[in-house]
LUMFITOR-705035 format. One line per field, with one value per residue (C-alpha): x, y, z; residue number from 1. Coordinates in pm, 1 decimal, decimal comma. Example, Ala and Ser with C-alpha at 12.3 -4.5 7.8 and 13.67 -1.06 7.14 Angstrom:
u <- [1230,0:1367,0]
v <- [-450,0:-106,0]
w <- [780,0:714,0]
resi <- [1:2]
***
This chain:
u <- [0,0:258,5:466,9:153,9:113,0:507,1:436,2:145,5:305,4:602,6:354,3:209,2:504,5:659,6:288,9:312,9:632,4:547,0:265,1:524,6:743,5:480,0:372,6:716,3:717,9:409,9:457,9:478,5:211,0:352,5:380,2:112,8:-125,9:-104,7:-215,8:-475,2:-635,2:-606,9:-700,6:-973,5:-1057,6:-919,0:-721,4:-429,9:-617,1:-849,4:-1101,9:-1310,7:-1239,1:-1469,7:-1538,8:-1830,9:-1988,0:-2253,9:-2218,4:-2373,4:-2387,5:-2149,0:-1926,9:-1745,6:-1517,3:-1460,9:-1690,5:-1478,6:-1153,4:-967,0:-947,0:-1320,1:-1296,5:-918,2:-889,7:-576,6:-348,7:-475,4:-545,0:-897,8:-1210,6:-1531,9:-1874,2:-2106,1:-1967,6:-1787,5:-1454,6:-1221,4:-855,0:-559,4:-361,4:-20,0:284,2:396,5:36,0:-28,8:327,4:363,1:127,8:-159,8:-158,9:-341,9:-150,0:190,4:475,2:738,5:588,6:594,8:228,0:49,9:-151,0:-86,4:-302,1:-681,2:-1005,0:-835,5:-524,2:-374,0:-24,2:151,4:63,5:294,3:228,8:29,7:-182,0:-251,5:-334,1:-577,2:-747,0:-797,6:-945,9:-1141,7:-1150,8:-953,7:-705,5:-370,1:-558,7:-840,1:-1088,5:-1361,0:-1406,4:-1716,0:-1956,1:-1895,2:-1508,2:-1514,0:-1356,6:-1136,7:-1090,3:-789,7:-547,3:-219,0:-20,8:-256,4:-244,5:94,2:82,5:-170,7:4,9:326,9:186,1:2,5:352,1:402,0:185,4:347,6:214,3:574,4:669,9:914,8:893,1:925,0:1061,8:1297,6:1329,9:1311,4:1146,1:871,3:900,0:592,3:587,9:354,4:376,9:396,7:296,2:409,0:136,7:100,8:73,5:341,9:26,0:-114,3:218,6:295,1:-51,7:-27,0:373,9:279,2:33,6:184,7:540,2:388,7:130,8:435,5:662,4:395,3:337,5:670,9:750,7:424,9:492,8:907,7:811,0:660,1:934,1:1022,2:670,4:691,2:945,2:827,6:432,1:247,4:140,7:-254,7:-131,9:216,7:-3,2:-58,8:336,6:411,2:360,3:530,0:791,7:948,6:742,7:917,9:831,7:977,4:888,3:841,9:867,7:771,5:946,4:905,3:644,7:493,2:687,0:883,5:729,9:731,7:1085,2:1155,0:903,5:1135,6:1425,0:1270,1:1143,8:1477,9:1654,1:1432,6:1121,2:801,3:539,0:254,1:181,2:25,2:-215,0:-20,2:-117,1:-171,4:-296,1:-279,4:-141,6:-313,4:-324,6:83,5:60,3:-155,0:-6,4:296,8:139,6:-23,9:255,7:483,6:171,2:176,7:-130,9:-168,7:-380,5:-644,2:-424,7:-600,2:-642,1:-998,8:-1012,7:-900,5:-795,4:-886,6:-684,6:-809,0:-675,6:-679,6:-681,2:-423,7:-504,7:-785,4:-950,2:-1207,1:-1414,9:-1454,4:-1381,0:-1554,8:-1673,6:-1889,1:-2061,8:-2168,4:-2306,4:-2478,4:-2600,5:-2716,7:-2928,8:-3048,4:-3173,8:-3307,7:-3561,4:-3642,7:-3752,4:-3975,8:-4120,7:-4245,6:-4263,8:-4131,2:-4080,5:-3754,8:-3456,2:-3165,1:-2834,6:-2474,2:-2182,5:-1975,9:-1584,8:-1205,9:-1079,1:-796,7:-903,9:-1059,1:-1391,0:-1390,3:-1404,7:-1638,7:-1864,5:-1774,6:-1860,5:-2177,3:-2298,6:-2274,8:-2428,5:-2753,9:-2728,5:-2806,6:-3070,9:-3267,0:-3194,4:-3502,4:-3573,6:-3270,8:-3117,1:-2720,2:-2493,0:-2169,3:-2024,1:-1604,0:-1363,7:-1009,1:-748,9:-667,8:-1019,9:-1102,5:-1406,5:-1521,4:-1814,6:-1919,6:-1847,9:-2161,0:-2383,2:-2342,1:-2393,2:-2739,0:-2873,8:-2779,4:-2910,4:-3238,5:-3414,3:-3117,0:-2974,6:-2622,2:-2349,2:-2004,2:-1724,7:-1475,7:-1223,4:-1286,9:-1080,6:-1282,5:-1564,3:-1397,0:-1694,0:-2025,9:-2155,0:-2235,4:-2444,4:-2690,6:-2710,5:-2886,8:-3079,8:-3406,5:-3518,2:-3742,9:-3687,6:-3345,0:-3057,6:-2668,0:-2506,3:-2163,3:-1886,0:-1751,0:-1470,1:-1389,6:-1501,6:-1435,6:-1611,5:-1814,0:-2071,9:-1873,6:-1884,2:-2254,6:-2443,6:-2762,7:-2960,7:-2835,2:-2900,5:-3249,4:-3097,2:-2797,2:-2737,2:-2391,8:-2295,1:-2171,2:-1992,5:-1857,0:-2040,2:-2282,2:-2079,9:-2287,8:-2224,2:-1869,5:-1681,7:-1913,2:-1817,7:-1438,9:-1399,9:-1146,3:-896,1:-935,1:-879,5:-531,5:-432,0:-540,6:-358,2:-48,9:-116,3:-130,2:-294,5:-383,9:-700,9:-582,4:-876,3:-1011,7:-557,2:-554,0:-843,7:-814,8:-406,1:-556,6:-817,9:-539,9:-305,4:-544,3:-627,9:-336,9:-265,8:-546,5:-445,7:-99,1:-226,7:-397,7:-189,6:36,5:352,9:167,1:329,4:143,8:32,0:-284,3:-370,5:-325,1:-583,4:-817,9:-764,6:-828,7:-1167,0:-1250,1:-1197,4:-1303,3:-1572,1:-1535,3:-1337,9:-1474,5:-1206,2:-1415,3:-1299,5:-1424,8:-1707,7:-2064,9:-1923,5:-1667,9:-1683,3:-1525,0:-1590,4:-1372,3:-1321,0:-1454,1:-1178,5:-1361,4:-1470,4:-1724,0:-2027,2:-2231,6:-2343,2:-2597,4:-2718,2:-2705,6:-2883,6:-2955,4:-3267,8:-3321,3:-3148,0:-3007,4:-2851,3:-2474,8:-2415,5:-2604,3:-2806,4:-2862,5:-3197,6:-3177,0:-3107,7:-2786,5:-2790,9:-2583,7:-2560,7]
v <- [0,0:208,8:152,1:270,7:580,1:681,5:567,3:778,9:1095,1:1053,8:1044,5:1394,7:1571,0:1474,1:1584,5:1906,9:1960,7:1898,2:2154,4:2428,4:2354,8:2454,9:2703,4:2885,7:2782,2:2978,5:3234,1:3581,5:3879,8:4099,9:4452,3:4474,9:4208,4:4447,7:4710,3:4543,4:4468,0:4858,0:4975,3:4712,6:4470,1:4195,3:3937,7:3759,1:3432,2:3615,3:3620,0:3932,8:4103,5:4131,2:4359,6:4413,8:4787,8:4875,4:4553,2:4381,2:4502,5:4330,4:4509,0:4327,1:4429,6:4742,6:4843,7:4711,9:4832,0:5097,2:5352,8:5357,5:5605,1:5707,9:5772,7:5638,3:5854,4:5758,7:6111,4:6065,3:6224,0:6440,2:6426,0:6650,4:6593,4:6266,4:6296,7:6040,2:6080,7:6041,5:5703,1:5801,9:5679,4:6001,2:6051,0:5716,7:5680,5:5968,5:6073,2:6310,1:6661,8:6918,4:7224,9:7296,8:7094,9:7314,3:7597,0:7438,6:7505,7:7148,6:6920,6:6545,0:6411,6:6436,4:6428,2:6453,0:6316,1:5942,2:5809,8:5663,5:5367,4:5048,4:4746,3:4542,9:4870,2:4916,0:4585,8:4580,9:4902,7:4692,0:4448,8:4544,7:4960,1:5056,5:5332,5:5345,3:5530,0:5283,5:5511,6:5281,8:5430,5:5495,2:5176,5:5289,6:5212,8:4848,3:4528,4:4320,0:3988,8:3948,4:3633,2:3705,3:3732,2:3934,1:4185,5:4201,8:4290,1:4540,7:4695,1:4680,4:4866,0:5174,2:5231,3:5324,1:5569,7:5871,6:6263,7:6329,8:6120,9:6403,2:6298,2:6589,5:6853,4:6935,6:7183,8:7539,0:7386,6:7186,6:7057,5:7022,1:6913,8:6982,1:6770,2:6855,0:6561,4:6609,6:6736,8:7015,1:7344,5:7609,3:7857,3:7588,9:7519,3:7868,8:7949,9:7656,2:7761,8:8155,4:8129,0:7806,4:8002,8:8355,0:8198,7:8039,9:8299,1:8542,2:8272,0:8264,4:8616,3:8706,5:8480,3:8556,0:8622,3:8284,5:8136,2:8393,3:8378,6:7981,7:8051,0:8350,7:8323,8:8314,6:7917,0:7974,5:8095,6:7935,2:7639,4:7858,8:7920,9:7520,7:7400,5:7701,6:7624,4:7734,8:7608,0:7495,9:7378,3:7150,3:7138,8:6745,8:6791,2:6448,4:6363,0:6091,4:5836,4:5684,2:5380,5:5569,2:5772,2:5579,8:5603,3:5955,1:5983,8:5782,7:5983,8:6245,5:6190,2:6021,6:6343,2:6550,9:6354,9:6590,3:6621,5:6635,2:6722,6:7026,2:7087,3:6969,0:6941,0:6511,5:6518,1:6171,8:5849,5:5991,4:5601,1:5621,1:5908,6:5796,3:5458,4:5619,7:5867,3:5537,6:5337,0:5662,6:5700,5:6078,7:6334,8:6432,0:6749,1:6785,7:6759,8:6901,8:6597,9:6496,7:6151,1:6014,8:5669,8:5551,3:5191,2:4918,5:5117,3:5516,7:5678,1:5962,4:6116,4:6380,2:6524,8:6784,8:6525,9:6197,3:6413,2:6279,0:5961,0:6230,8:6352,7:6018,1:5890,1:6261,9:6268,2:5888,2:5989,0:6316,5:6126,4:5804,4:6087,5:6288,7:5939,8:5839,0:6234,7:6270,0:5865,0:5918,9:5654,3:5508,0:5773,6:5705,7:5865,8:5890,5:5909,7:6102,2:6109,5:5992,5:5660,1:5782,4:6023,0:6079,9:6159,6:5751,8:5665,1:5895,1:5705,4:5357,4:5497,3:5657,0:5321,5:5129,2:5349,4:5398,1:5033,7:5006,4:5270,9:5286,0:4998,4:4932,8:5396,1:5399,5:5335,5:5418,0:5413,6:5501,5:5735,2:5652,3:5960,3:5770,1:5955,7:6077,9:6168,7:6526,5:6690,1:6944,8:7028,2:6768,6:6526,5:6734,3:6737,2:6357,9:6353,0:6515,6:6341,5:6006,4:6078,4:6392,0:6308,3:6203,4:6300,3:6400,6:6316,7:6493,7:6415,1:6591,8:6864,7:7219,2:7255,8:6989,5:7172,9:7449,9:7381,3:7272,5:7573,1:7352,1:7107,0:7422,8:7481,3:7157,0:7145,5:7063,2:6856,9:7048,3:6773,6:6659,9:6740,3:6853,9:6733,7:6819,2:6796,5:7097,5:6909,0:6738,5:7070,1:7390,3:7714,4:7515,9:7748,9:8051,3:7828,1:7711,3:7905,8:8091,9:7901,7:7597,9:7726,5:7594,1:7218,7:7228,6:7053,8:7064,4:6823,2:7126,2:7004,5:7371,6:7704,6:7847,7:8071,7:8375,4:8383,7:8283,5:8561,1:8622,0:8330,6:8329,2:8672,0:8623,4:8454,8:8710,9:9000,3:8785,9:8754,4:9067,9:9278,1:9064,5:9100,1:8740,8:8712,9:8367,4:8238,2:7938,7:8038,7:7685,6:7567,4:7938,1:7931,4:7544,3:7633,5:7916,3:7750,4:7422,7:7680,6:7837,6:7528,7:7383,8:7716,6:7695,2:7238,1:7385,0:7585,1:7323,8:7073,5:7249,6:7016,3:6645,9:6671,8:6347,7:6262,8:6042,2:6362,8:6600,1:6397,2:6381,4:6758,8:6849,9:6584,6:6834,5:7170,6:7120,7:7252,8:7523,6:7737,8:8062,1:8098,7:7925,3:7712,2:7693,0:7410,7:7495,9:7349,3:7153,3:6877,1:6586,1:6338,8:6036,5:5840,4:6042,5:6192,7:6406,1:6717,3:6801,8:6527,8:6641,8:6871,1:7061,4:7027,5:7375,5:7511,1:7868,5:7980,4:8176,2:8184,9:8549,1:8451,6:8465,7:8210,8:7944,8:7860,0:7585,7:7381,0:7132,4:7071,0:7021,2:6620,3:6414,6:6021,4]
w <- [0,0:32,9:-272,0:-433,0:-217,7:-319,7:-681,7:-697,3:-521,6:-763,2:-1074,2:-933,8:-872,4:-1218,4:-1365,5:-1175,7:-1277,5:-1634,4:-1604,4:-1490,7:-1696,7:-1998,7:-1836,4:-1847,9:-2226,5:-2246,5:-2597,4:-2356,3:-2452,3:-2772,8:-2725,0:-3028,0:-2836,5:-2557,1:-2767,0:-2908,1:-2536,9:-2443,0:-2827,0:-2954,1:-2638,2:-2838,4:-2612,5:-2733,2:-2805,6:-3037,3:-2801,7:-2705,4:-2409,7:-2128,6:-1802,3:-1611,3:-1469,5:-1239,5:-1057,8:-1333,1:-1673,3:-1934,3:-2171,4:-2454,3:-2714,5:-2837,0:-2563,9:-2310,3:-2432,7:-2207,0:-2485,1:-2502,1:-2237,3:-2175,7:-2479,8:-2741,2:-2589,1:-2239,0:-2131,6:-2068,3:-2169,6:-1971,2:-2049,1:-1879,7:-1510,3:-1543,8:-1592,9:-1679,3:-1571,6:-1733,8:-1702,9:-1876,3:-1729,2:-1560,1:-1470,8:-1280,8:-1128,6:-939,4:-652,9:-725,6:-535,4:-546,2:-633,9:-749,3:-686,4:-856,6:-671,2:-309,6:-275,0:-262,6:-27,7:-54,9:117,9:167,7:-74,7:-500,8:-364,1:-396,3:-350,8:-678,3:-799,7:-870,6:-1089,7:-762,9:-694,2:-1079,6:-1104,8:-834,4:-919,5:-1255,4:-1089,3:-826,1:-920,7:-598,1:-607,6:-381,9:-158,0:-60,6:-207,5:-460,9:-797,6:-972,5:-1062,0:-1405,0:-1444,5:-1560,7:-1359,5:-1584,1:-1480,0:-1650,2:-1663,4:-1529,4:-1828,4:-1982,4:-1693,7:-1688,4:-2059,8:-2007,4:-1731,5:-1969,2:-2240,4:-2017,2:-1908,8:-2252,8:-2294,4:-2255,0:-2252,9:-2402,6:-2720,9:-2797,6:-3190,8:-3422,6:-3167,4:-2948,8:-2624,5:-2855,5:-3204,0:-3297,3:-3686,9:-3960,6:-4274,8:-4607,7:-4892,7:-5259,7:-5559,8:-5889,5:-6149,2:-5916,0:-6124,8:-5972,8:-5936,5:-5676,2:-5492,8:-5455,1:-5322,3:-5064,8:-4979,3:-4957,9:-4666,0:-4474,4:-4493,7:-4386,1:-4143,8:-3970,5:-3980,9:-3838,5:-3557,6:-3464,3:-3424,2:-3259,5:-2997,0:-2956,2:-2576,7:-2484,1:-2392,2:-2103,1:-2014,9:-2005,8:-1722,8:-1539,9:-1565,5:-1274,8:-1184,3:-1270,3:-1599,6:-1700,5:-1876,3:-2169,1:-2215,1:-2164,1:-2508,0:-2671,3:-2929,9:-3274,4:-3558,8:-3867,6:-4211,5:-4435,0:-4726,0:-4936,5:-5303,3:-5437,4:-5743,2:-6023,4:-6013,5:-5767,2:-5663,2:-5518,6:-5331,1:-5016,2:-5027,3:-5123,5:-4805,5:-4551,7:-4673,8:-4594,6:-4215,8:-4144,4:-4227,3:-4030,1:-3770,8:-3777,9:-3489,8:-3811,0:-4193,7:-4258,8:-4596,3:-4865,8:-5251,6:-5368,5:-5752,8:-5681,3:-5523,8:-5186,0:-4991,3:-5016,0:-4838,1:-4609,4:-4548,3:-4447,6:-4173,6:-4049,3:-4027,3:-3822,0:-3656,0:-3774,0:-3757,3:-4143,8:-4150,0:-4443,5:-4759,4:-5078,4:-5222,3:-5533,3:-5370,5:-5059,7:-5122,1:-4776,9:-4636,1:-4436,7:-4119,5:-4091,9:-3766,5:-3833,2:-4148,5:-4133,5:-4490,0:-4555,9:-4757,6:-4931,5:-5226,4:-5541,3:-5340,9:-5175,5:-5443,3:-5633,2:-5320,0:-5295,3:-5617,2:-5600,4:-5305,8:-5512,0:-5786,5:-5570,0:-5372,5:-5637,2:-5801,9:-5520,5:-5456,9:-5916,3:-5948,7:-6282,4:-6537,9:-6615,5:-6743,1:-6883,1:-6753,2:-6977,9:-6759,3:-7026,6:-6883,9:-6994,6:-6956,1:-6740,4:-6522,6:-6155,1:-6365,2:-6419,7:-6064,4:-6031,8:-6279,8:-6081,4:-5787,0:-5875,6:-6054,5:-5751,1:-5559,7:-5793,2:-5836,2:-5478,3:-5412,8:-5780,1:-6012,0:-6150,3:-6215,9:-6409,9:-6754,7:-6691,8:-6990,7:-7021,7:-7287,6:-7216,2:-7388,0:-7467,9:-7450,5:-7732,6:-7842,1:-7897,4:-7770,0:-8006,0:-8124,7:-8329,2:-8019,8:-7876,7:-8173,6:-8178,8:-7790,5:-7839,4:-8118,1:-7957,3:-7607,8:-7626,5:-7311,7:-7107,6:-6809,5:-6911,5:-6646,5:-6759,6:-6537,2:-6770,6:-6658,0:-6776,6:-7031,2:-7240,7:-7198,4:-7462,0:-7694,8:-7533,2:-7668,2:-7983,3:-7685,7:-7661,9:-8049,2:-8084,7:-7741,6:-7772,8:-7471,2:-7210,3:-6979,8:-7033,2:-6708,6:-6731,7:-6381,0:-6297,3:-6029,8:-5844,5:-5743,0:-6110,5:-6303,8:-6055,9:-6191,0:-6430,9:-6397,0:-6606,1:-6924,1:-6944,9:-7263,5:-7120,5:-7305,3:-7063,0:-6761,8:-6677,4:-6740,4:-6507,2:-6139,1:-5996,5:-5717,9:-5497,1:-5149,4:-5074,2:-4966,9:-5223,8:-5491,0:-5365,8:-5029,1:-5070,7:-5028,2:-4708,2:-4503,9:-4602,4:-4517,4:-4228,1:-4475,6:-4736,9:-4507,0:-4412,3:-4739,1:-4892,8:-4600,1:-4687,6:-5089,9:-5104,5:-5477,9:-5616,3:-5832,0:-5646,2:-5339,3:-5219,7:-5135,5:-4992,6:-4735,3:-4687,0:-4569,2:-4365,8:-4176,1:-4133,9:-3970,2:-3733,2:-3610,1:-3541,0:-3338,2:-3134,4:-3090,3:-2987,2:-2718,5:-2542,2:-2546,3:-2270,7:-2234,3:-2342,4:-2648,8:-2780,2:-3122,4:-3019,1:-2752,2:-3019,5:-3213,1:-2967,3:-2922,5:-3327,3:-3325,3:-3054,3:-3127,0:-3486,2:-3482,6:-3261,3:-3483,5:-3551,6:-3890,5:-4164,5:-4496,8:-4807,3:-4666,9:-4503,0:-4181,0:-4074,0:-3747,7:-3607,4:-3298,5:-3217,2:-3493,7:-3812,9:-4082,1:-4280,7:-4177,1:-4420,3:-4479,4:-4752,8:-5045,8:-5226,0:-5576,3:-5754,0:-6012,5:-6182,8:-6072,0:-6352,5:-6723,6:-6613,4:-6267,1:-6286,6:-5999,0:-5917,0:-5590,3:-5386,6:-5511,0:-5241,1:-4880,2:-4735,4:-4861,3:-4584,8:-4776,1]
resi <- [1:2:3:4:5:6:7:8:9:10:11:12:13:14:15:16:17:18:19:20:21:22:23:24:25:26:27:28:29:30:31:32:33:34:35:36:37:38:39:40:41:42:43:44:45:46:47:48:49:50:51:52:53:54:55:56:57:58:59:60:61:62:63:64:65:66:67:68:69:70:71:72:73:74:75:76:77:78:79:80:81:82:83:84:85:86:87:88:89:90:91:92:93:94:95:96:97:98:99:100:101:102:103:104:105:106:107:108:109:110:111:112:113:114:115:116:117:118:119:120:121:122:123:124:125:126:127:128:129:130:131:132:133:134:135:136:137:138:139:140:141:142:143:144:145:146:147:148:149:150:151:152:153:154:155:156:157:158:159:160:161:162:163:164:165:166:167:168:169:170:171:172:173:174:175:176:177:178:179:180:181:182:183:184:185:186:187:188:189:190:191:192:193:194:195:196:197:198:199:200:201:202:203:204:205:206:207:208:209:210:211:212:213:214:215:216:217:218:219:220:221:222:223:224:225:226:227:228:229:230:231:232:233:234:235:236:237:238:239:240:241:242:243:244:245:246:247:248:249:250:251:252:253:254:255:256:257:258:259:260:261:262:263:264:265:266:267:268:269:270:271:272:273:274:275:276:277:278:279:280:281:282:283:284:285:286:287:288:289:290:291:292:293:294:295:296:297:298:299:300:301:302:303:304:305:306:307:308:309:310:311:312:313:314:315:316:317:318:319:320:321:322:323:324:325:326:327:328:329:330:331:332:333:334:335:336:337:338:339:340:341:342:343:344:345:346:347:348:349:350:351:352:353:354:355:356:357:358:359:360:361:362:363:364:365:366:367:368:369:370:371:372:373:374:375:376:377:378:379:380:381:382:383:384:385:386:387:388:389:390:391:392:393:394:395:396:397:398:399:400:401:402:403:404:405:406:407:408:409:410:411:412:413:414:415:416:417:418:419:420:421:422:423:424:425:426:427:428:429:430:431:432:433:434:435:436:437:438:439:440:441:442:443:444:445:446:447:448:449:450:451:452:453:454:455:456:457:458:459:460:461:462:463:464:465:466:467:468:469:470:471:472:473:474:475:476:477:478:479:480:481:482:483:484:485:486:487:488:489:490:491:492:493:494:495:496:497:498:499:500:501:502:503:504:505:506:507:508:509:510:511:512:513:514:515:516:517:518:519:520:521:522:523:524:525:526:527:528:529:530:531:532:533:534:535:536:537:538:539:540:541:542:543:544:545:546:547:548:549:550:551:552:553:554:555:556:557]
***
């Protein structure tokens, strides 16, 4: 009996043994698993992440996931009177006070106070929501019942997250850049350069002082000197085509890191520019770009619009409503545009997305211009003879629109539409024939022509006062409003010089801005990238009126 007793006590301690042994073969947490627990509330093993609140209720997922409320950059959030703190490494590891440290006037202990936390008090407050002061949090901060390597590799990656990345900028100087893509006219570069270079330059020497203020101020007031540096701009001149690009790119940031790109001009190739912001994890700031070629992941690239994206799924909406208001019978639509051009995805955009809403009302044709085909007049005359009642969609730039007077010779269709693109044909409207007027819709995603001048006034007065001249308006007041914005960021950032704060910062202030762009209105909340959401169709209300006007709502797909 007791041979068996030893046998079997030698069989457990060589299983238990076993059983350690694989567990310190266990694959250890990566750094990017980590991240995916804090970012997404995806564990390691693929499986959702889950934490309960208010005792009871379940949260999974995304839902669950720490950034949810503290943010990417882990320097929390408020809503209404809930606040959520910051977690940062220097925030969490150092006790909380109330007051000034640096000044010697603080209180460290009592009610807003806590001592610093260490890995077993972080891990517990994850757990149970207890701080290192005993003190319970609110039933609304999730428990995470978290295995132990997991925790560890949670705990591991919030030490990472930092209010100071120090990328792009040193004690005196914080660097920008704005890129420039080749088939960029020199009248649009030299718009773009004159007011980022001015703007920047003006910055700088209005605010020579802050940096003796940054170190004198008074302590209620020093936060506005904190983040005060140098700004400086480098410029990226892209060069050949555009495979290579991404290197031309790397050469560039390795020479010089920036904190964020400003504006910039991208004729094309736009998802190489934004697959390298992505992958430095670098705040790109509205680029003036016809279609954002969006990738499977974009967090840190921020555009006006979806460009000409925008307006198919604008004018497919249009269309689909004014359908179902007149129940008309079915119309046919040409798609007239070149083979090679942005005007063609345009057309494959705006067939899927009447495809979807209408495609039964419908009749869409395509009329495809190769590229060495000439558009002249007799182009037009065939146009109309082939297609009278037909809605005529002409995604075509404006300098093949040289002769559609010879369109309006032969028009004879009372019914019959012209559509166009502000963004594929800007100032169409000074080349339609009078006789025209009553047919033609414009996909419009910018301020009404009439009251333009109106709402951009702050940017004209800057440039006029500075006799800053350019036909080139929309790069102008788009660089202006980018500037301003960034100014007002800057400010508020104090001393947490971090990209994912300063993100969280722009989705916020947005829309606050009281210096307007060439768009109706411009917002942001966690998560969107483009600041402008929808368009009008315009028309001329009369065959006199020398602008057109809005004939629809504000039309938000």
């Amino acid at each position: 009996m007791n041979k068996i007793i030893i046998i079997g006590l030698c069989v457990l301690i060589q299983y238990i043994g076993e059983a350690n042994a694989l567990q310190s073969m266990q694959i250890p947490v990566s750094p990017m698993q980590a991240q995916k627990i804090y970012r997404e509330g995806i564990l390691p093993s693929g499986e959702i992440l889950i934490a309960s609140t208010q005792k009871d209720v379940q949260l999974e997922g995304e839902y669950a996931a720490c950034a949810s409320c503290h943010r990417r950059s882990g320097m929390g959030t408020s809503e209404g009177q809930l606040i959520i703190p910051p977690i940062t490494r220097d925030r969490l590891f150092e006790a909380k006070v109330l007051g000034r440290k640096d000044r010697f006037m603080f209180v460290s202990k009592g009610a807003q106070t806590r001592p610093a936390y260490n890995e077993v008090r972080l891990e517990r407050a994850i757990r149970q929501g207890v701080d290192p002061a005993g003190r319970e949090f609110s039933q609304l901060m999730p428990r995470y019942d978290l295995s132990t390597e997991n925790m560890q590799a949670l705990i591991a990656y919030v030490k990472t997250l930092n209010s100071d990345q120090g990328i792009g900028l040193t004690d005196k100087e914080i660097h920008f850049s704005t890129i420039i893509t080749p088939n960029t006219t020199t009248a649009q570069e030299k718009a773009l350069l004159d007011v980022l270079e001015l703007g920047i330059k003006e910055k700088n020497a209005g605010t020579r002082h802050e940096t003796r203020r940054a170190t004198g101020a008074p302590w209620v007031r020093d936060w506005k000197y904190e983040a005060y540096r140098k700004w400086v701009l480098h410029v990226w001149k892209l060069t050949g085509p555009e495979e290579t690009w991404s290197k031309q790119l790397e050469q560039f940031y390795t020479q010089q890191p920036v904190f964020a790109m400003l504006s910039g001009l991208i004729e094309n190739g736009s998802d190489i520019i934004q697959h390298f912001c992505e992958q430095h994890e670098m705040p790109c700031l509205f680029p003036n770009v016809k279609m954002p070629q969006i990738i499977d992941t974009n967090y840190y690239t921020f555009y006006f619009s979806n460009g000409i994206l925008l307006d198919a799924k604008v004018l497919a909406k249009y269309l689909d409503e004014k359908q179902k208001k007149n129940k008309n019978s079915l119309q046919q639509i040409v798609q007239i545009y070149r083979s090679s051009s942005t005007g063609a995805i345009l057309a494959e955009e705006f067939s899927e997305q009447l495809k979807a809403k209408s495609a039964q009302k419908y009749k869409l044709m395509n009329r495809i211009v190769v590229e060495q085909e000439k558009i002249d007049a007799i182009f037009w005359q065939q146009i109309q003879k082939k297609y009278p009642d037909a809605l005529l969609a002409i995604w075509l730039s404006k300098k093949d629109l040289n002769k559609l007077d010879a369109l309006a010779e032969t028009w004879t269709s009372s019914t019959a539409q012209i559509i166009f693109s502000s963004v594929i044909t800007p100032g169409w409207a000074e080349i339609i024939p009078s006789s025209l007027k009553a047919n033609v819709l414009a996909v419009h995603q910018f301020v009404p022509p009439s009251i333009m001048q109106r709402h951009i006034i702050n940017s004209n007065d800057w440039l006029e006062m500075r006799r800053i001249v350019s036909s080139e308006q929309l790069i102008q007041t788009n660089a202006y409003f980018t500037l301003r914005l960034l100014g007002k960021v800057m400010m508020h950032i104090r001393d947490n010089f971090s990209r994912e704060y300063f993100i969280e910062l722009l989705e916020h202030m947005t829309e606050k801005m009281l210096v307007s762009s060439v768009f109706p209105r411009l917002t942001l909340g966690p998560g969107q990238r483009f600041a402008s959401k929808g368009a009008y169709i315009l028309g001329f209300l009369q065959p006199t009126s020398p602008l057109p006007e809005p004939v629809s709502q504000w039309i938000i797909p």
